[in-house]
N, C-alpha and C positions, 0 to 999 in steps of 0.2 A: 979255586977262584971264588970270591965273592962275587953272588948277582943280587941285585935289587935289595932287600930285606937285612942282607949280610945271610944269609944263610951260606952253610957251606953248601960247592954243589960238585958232584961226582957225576960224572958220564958212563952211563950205561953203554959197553962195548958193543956193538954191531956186530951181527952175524955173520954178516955176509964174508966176510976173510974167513971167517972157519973153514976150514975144511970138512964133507959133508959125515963124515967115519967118526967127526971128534966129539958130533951131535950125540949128546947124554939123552936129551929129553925129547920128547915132541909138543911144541907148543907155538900158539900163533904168531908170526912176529910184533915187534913190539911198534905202535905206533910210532909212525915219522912224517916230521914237519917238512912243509913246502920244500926243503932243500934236502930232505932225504936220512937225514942225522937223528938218530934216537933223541928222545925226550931228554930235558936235565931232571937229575935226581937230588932233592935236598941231603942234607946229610942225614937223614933218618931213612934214604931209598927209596921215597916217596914220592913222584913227579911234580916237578913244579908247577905250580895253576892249580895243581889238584884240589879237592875241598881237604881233603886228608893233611896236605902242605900246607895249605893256607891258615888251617884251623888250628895244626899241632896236633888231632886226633884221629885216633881211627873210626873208619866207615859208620863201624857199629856205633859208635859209642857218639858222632853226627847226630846219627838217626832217631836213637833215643832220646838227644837231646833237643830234636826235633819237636817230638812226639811229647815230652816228660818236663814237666817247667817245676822248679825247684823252691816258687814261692807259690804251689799249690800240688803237691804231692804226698801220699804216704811215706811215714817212717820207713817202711817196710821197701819202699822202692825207693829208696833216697841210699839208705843202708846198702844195697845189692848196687847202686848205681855207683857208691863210691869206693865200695868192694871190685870192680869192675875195672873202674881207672885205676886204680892203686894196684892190678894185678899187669896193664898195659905200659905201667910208667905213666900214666897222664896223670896223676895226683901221686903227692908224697904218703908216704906210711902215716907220720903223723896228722896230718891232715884227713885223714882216711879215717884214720883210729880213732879221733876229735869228734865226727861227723856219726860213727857209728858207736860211739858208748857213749854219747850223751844221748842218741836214739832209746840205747838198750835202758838206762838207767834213769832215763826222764819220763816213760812208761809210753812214747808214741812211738813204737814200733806197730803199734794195733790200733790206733785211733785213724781218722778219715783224713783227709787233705789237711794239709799242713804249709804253711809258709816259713820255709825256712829261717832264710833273711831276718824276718820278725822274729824269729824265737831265738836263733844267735845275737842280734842286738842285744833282746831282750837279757839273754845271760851275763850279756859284757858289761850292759847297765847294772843286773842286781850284784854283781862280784865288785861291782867301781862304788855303788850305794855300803855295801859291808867294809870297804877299806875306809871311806872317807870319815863312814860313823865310828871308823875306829875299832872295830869291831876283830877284824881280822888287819895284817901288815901288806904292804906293798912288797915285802920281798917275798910275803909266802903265796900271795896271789900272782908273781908278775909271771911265772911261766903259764899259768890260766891266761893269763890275760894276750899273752906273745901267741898262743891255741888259737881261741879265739880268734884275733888277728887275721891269723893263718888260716884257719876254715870262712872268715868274711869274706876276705879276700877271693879264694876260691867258688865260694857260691854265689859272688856278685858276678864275677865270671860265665860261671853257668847258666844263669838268668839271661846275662848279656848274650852269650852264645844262642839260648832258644829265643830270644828274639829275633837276631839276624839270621837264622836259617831260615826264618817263616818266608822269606820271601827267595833265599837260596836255593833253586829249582833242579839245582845237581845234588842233593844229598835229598833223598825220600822220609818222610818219617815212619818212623817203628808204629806197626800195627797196635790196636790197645792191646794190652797184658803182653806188649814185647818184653817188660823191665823183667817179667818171669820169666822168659822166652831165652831172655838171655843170661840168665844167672844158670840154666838149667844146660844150656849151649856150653858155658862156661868147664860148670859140671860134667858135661859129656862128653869135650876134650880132651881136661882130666883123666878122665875114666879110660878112653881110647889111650890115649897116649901110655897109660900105666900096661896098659893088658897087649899092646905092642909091644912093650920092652920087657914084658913078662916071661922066664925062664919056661920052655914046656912042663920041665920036672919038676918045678916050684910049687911050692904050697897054694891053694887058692886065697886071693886076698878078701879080706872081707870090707862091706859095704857099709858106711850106714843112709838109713832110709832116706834122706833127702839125696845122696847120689844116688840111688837105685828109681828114686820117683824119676828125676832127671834124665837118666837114662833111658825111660821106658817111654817119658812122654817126648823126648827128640825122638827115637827110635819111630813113636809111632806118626811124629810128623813128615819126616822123611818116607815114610809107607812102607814103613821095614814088616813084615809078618811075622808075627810073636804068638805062640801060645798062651791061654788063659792065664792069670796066673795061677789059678785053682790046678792047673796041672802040672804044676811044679813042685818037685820037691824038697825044692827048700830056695832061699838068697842067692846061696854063692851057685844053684845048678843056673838058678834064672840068670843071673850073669855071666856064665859060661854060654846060655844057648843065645842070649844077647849077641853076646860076643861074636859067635860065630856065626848069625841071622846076620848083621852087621858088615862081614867081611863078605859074606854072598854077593849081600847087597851093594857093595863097594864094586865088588867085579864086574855087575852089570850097568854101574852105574860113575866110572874111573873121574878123579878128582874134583865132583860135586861134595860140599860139607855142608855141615850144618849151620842152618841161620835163623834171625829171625822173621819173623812176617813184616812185610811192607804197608800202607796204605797206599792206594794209587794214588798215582798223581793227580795232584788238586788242579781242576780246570780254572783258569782265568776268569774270573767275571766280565760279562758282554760290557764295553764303554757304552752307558746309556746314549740313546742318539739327544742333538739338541745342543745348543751353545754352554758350556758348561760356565760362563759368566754369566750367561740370563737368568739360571736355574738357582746361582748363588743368592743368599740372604743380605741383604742390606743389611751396610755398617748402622748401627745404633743411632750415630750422629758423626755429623761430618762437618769437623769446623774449619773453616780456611787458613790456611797457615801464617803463623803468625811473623809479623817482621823483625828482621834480622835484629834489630835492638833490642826490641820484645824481647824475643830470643835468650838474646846476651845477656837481657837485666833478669831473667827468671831462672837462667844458667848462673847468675856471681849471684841471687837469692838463695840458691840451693848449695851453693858452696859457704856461704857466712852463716846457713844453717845449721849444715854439716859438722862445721868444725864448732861451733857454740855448743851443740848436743854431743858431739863423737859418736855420733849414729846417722847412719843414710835414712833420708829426706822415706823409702817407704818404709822401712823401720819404725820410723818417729809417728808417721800417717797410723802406721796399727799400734804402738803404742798410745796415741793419743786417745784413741777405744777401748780402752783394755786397762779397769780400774783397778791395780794392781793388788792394790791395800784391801780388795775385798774380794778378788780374784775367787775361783772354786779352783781345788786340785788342778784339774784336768786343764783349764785354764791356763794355769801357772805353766803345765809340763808344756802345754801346746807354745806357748809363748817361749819360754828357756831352749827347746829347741829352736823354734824357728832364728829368732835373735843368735843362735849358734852357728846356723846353720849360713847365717849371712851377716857372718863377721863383727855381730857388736858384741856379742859374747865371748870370753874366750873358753877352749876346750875345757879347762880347770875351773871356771865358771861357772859354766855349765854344770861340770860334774859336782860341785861342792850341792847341788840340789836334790843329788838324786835319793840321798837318803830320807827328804821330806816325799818329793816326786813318787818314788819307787815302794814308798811304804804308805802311802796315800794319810798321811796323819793330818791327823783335825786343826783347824786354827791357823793354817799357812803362814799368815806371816808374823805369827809370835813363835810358831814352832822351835826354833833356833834358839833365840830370848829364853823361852820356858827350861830348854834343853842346857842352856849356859846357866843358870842359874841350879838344878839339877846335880849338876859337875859339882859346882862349885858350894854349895852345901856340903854333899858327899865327901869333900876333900876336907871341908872344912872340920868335919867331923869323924875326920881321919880314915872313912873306908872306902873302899873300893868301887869305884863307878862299873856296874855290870849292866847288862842288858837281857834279852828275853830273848830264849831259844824255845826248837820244841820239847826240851829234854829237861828243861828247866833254866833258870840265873845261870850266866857266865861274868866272868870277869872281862872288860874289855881289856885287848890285847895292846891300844894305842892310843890312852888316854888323851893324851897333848895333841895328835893327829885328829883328834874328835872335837878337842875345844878347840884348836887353831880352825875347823872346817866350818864350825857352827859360826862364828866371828865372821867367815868372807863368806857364807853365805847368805847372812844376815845382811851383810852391807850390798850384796846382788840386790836381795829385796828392797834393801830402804834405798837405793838407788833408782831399781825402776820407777818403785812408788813415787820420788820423789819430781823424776822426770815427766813419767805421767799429769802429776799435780802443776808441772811448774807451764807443760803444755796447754793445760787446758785457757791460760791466758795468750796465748802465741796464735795469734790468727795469720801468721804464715804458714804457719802448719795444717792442712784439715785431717780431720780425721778420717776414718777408712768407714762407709755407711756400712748399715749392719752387722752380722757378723764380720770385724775384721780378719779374726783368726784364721775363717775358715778361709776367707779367700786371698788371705796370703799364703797357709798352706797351697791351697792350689793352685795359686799362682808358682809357688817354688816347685811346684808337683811337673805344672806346664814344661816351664822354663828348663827342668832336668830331664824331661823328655823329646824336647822339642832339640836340645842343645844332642842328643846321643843320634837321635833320628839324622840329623843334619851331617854326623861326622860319620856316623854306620860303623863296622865291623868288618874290616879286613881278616883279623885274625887272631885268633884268642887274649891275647894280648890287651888287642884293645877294645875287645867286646866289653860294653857297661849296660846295666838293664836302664829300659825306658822307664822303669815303675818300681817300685820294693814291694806295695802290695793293693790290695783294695782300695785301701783311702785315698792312693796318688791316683789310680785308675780316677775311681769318681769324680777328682778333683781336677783333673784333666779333661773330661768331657764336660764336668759344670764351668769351665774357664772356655772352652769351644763357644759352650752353647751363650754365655754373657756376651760372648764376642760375633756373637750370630751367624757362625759357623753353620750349615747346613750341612748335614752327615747323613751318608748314603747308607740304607738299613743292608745289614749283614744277617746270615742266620742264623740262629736261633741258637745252633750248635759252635759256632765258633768260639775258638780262643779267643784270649785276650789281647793277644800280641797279633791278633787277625782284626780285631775288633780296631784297635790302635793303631794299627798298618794302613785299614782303610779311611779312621779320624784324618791322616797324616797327610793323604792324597784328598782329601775334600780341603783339609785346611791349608794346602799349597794352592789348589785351584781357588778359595778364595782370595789368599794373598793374591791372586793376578787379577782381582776384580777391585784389591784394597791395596794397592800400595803405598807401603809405609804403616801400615798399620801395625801395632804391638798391642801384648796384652797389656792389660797395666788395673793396679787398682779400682774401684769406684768407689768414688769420694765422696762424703756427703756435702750440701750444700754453706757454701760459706757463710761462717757471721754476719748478719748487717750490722752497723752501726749506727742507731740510730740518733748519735749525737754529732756523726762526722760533719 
């Protein structure tokens, strides 16, 4: 039968009709509800409610995710993390194998925290920047590119997932160095499991040293007693006396296994005493609202705006700041996202940029111009348009694919530029004071945080992260603190996703001191006219 989710669900059979002779095992009974009936079991055996059911994952692999945030982690514990799902069924192989030889071959397996998310964008951008320049083909890149996809997908997930358990008080998180804890766990199952099924008259198997480290340091966390190793004479005797130090300790100690370390459970912070509207910060400014006509005539201004530009009313506000024609890089990349990211750009758009964007080249917006003129020299004088590798000149692979890219990305530029230009006489428009970029990034930073917090995380599925990395972070407390948000200090040592848990509960309690209130722009102040 189908319940709730569609999950399938199987019923776990009741003891009690057994008869007591046909009893195999001895074990607790199984919890039952008010009316006495075993739990339901999803179709994975799992009980339903469980965090394990709800999640899709096992206990362990929770806990870690609890504990392990995948837009600030080691190669090293990213690699053993997706080694880990990929050996439970929680991740596919290739997804797994994605995740772990771009680790091995991109050289952070050994470098410090890492953001994942950021560094897989980042590859899906430089492999989209080589197709467009022509450089390399879309059919030789598109199963890169389907990869890719496929491990985004997944680690936005995971992100998503170690957010919503922060406040998930039934799953604990993994002790620090559990990610070791449990690759070695892993390992030591392995091991048990082979030396169980092992023939007595059989050869002794041999080990290599990262299962024998594994071995020895479960072993000695469970308080199994082991001889030095100085007093062994060799691998394979140490892993026999293992072995059998092991099953001792099995006998005194019947179906406890091995796990990793927990952290206790996090205590609740005390509700500060005091009217939590008194203690909130006053709105900036409070204007009274304006009349229904008002209203209507500033609602059909923003619609004859709309459609005269083909960009929303704050699109146009930060483009109107944003001097396109003389823009810097970093400018240009902040802007070509943001505009993508809120529909006046199209994906293809967007991407015809990235080989100026992603290769950081001088002159922005001739770049393209210089690059067309380049081609077509080259062709005119019969040879081959190549480009710069580390190995030396290559032949581009997709000439025509290189000039048809430079032509519509050209016309992106001379289009904002020219929208920009055409704005600055449009005093229905204001423009965004100061930096606008930046606080329309944080604006959109807000707004994708504020929108995931709102709908939460039932179940992996629809787990999405509140942030992708630092820069939304920052840009989400400097959009608080405009909006005069007062935020209760956390310690020192918290997460991020503790840090932002707690932003989210100050900024609910001011909404009840501001209602109606949104983020929104700051505008600078309008034109006078001093001829009107």
């Amino acid at each position: 039968m189908a319940v709730n989710d569609g999950f399938s669900i199987a019923y776990r059979p009741q003891a009690a009709w057994q008869p007591a002779a046909a009893t195999v095992r001895v074990a607790a009974p199984a919890p039952a509800g008010p009316s006495g009936a075993a739990p339901l079991l999803d179709n994975k055996g799992r009980e339903v409610g469980s965090p394990e059911s709800r999640y899709g994952m096992s206990m362990q692999t929770l806990q870690l995710l609890k504990q392990y945030d995948v837009r600030n982690m080691s190669g090293k514990d990213l690699a053993v993390l997706s080694d880990l799902m990929q050996a439970r069924g929680e991740m596919d192989g290739d997804v797994s194998a994605g995740i772990r030889g771009d680790i091995e071959a991109k050289g952070w397996k050994t470098a410090g925290d890492s953001n994942a998310l950021e560094i897989f964008a980042k590859r899906r951008d430089q492999a989209m920047a080589e197709i467009k320049a022509g450089e390399v083909t879309m059919k030789s890149y598109d199963f890169i590119l389907q990869g890719n996809a496929r491990v985004q997908e997944m680690l936005n997930r995971l992100a998503g997932l170690h957010d919503a358990l922060q406040e998930d008080d039934s799953v604990q998180a993994a002790a620090d160095g559990g990610m070791s804890q449990a690759a070695d766990v892993k390992r030591f199952n392995d091991w048990s499991r082979q030396q169980g099924q092992r023939q007595p008259d059989g050869p002794a198997p041999s080990f290599d040293q990262d299962t024998v480290d594994a071995v020895m340091n479960t072993l000695q966390r469970l308080g199994v007693g082991l001889p030095p190793e100085s007093d062994q004479a060799g691998g394979a005797d140490r892993m026999a006396q293992a072995w059998k130090s092991y099953q001792a300790w099995q006998a005194q100690h019947p179906g406890e296994q091995a796990k990793i370390d927990l952290q206790a459970p996090r205590e609740k912070p005390a509700t500060p005493p005091g009217d939590p509207q008194a203690s909130a910060a006053p709105a900036a400014r409070t204007e009274a609202p304006a009349s229904p006509r008002r209203q209507a005539d500033a609602l059909n201004q923003r619609f004859q705006l709309e459609a005269q530009y083909g960009m929303s009313l704050p699109m146009l506000q930060v483009l109107k700041g944003v001097d396109v024609a003389n823009a810097s890089m970093d400018q240009l990349k902040q802007l070509g996202k943001l505009l993508q990211a809120n529909g006046a750009l199209s994906q293809d758009d967007a991407d015809s940029l990235l080989p100026l964007t992603e290769r950081g080249m001088v002159d922005p917006m001739n770049y393209y111009r210089r690059d067309l003129e380049s081609l077509a020299d080259a062709q005119r004088h019969g040879l081959k348009p190549q480009y710069r590798t580390p190995l030396g000149m290559a032949d581009l692979a997709n000439v025509a694919g290189r000039t048809r890219n430079d032509k519509q990305a050209q016309a992106v530029l001379d289009r904002l530029a020219g929208l920009h230009q055409a704005l600055q006489d449009d005093d229905g428009v204001s423009a965004v004071a100061g930096n606008g970029l930046q606080q329309a990034g944080d604006l959109a930073a807000f707004n994708a945080w504020a929108q995931v917090e709102q709908k939460g995380a039932r179940n992996s599925d629809d787990a999405q992260p509140g942030f992708r990395g630092r820069q939304d972070v920052d840009g989400i407390f400097r959009t608080l603190q405009r909006m005069g948000v007062e935020l209760t200090p956390v310690d020192g040592d918290a997460r991020v996703s503790q840090r932002l848990d707690q932003a989210w509960k100050d900024y609910q309690a001011w909404r009840g001191s501001h209602p109606g209130a949104q983020p929104a722009l700051q505008l600078a102040p309008a034109r006078i006219n001093d001829f009107a």
